[in-house]
BALOBA-1460 file (C-alpha; in Angstrom, 3 decimals):
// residues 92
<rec num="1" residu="x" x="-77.715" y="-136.799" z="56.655"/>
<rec num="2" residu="x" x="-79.071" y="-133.258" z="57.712"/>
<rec num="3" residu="x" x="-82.222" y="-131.903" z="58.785"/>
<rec num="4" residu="x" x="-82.901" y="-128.631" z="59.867"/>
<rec num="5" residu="x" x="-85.586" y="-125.911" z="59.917"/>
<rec num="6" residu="x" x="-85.188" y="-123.280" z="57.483"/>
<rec num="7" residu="x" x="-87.540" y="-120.609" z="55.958"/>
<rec num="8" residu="x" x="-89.085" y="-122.002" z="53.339"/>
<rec num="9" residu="x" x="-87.763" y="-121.558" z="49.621"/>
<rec num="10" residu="x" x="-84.258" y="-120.538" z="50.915"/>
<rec num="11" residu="x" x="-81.695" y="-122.368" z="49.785"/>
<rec num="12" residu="x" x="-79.396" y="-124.431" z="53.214"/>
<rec num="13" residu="x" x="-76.217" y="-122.864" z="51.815"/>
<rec num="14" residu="x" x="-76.886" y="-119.603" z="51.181"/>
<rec num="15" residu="x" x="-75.726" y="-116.799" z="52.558"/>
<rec num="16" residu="x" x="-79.529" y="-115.789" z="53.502"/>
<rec num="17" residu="x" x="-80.303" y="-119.448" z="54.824"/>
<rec num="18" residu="x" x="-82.210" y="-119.294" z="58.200"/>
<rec num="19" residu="x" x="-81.108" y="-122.983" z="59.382"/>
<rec num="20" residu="x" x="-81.479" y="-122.868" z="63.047"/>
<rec num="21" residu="x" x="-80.289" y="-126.648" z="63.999"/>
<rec num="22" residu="x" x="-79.200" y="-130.106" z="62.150"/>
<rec num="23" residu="x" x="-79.538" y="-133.896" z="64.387"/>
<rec num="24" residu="x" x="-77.337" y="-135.769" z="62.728"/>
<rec num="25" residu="x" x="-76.709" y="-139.752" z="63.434"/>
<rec num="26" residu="x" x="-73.299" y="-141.863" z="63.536"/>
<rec num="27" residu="x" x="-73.573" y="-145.746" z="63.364"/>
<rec num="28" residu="x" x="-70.922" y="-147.016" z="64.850"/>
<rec num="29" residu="x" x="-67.217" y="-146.994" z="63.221"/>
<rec num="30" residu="x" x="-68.360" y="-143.635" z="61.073"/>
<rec num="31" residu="x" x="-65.464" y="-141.461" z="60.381"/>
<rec num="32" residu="x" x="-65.416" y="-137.950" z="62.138"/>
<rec num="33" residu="x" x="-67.077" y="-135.716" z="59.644"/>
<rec num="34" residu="x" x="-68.552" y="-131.790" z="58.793"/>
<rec num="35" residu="x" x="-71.673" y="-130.711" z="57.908"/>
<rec num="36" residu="x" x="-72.041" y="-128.337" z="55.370"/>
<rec num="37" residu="x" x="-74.811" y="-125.896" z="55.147"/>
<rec num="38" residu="x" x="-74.632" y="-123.885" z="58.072"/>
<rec num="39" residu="x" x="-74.917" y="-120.094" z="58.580"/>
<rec num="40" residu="x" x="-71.706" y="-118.359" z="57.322"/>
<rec num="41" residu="x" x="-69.295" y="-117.773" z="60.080"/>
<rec num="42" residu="x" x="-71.409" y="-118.622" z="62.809"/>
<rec num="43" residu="x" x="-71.714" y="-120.718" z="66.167"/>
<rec num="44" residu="x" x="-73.719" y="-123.985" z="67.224"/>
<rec num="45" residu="x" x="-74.015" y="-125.507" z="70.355"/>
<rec num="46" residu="x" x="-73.148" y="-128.950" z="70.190"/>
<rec num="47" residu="x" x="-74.597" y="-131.979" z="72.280"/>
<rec num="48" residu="x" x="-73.854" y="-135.727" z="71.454"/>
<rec num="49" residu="x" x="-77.264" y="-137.967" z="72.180"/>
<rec num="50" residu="x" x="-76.737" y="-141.110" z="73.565"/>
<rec num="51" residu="x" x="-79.055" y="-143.517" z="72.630"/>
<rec num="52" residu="x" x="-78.337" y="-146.341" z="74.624"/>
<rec num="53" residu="x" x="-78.588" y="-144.173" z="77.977"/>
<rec num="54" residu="x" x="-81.621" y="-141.688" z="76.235"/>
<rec num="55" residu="x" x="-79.103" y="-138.706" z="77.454"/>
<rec num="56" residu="x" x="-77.436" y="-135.364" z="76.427"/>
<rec num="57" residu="x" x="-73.527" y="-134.665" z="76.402"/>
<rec num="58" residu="x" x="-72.821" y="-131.195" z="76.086"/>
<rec num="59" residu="x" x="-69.953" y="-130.838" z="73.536"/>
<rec num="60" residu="x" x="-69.059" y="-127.199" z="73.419"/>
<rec num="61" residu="x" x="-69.661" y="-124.626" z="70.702"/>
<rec num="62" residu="x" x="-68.393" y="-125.431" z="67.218"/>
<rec num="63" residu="x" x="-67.717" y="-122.164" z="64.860"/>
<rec num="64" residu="x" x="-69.125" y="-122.481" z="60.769"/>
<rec num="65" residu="x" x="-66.238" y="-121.340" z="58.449"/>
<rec num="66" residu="x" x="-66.714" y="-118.458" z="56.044"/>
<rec num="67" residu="x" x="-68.385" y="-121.185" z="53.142"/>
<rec num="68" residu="x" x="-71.013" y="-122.814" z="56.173"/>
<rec num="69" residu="x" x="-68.870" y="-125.868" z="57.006"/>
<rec num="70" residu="x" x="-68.904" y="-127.032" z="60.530"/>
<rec num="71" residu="x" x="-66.335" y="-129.536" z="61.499"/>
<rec num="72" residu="x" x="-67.400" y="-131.665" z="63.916"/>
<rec num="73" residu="x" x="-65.809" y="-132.609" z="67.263"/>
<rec num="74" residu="x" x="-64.615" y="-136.084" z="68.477"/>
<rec num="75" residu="x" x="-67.155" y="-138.781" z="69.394"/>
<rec num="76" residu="x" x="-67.353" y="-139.415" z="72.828"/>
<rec num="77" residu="x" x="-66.987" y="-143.378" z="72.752"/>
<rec num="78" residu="x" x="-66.830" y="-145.978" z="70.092"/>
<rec num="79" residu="x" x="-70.610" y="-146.464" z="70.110"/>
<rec num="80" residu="x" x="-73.287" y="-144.602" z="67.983"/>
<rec num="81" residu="x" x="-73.955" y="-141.344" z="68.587"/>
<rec num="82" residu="x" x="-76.565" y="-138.654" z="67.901"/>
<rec num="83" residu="x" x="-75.409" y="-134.934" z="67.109"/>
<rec num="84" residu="x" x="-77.689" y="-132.010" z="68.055"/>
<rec num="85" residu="x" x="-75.922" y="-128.369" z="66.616"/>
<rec num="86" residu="x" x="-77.920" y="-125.658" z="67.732"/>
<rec num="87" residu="x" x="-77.887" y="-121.611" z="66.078"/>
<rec num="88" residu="x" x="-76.099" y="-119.501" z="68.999"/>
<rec num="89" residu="x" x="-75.655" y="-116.449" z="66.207"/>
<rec num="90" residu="x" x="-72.903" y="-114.983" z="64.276"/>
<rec num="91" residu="x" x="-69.317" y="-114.659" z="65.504"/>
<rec num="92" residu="x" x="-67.509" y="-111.902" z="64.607"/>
C-alpha cells in the first residue's frame, strides 16, 4: 500500500514523478519489504509510527536505487507499525 502526493498526471515511477512522501502500514508478522516508486536515486527520511503509543521513531535516511526502489529498514518490535518516508532530495 502507498500513498503519496504527486503532481497530478505524472506517472509514481517516472523519472519526472514529484512524490514527496508514502505512510505505509505493517500488521503485525508482515515481512520486511520496499516500496517502489520513489524518486530515482534519492533520499527519505524515515520514521516508524507507533500506534499503540500515538508516537514517532526516527529511523534514519533510506537512499532510492537508480529504478525508485526503497528498501526498507528493520521494524522496531514485533508489533504493527506505521512507516512515514519523507523527500530529503537527490543524492549524488
Amino acid at each position: 500500500m502507498r500513498h503519496g502526493s504527486r503532481t497530478p498526471g505524472c506517472p509514481a515511477n517516472s523519472e519526472n514523478s514529484s512524490l514527496v512522501y508514502f505512510l505505509v502500514y505493517f500488521e503485525k508478522g508482515c515481512p520486511r519489504s520496499q516500496v517502489r516508486g520513489a524518486r530515482l536515486n534519492s533520499s527519505y527520511r524515515a520514521e516508524w509510527f507507533d500506534p499503540r503509543a500515538g508516537t514517532w521513531v526516527a529511523a534514519g535516511s533510506i537512499r532510492s536505487s537508480v529504478i525508485g526502489i526503497l528498501v526498507l529498514p528493520e521494524f522496531p518490535g514485533e508489533n504493527d507499525w506505521g512507516l512515514r518516508l519523507v523527500y530529503e532530495g537527490q543524492t549524488p
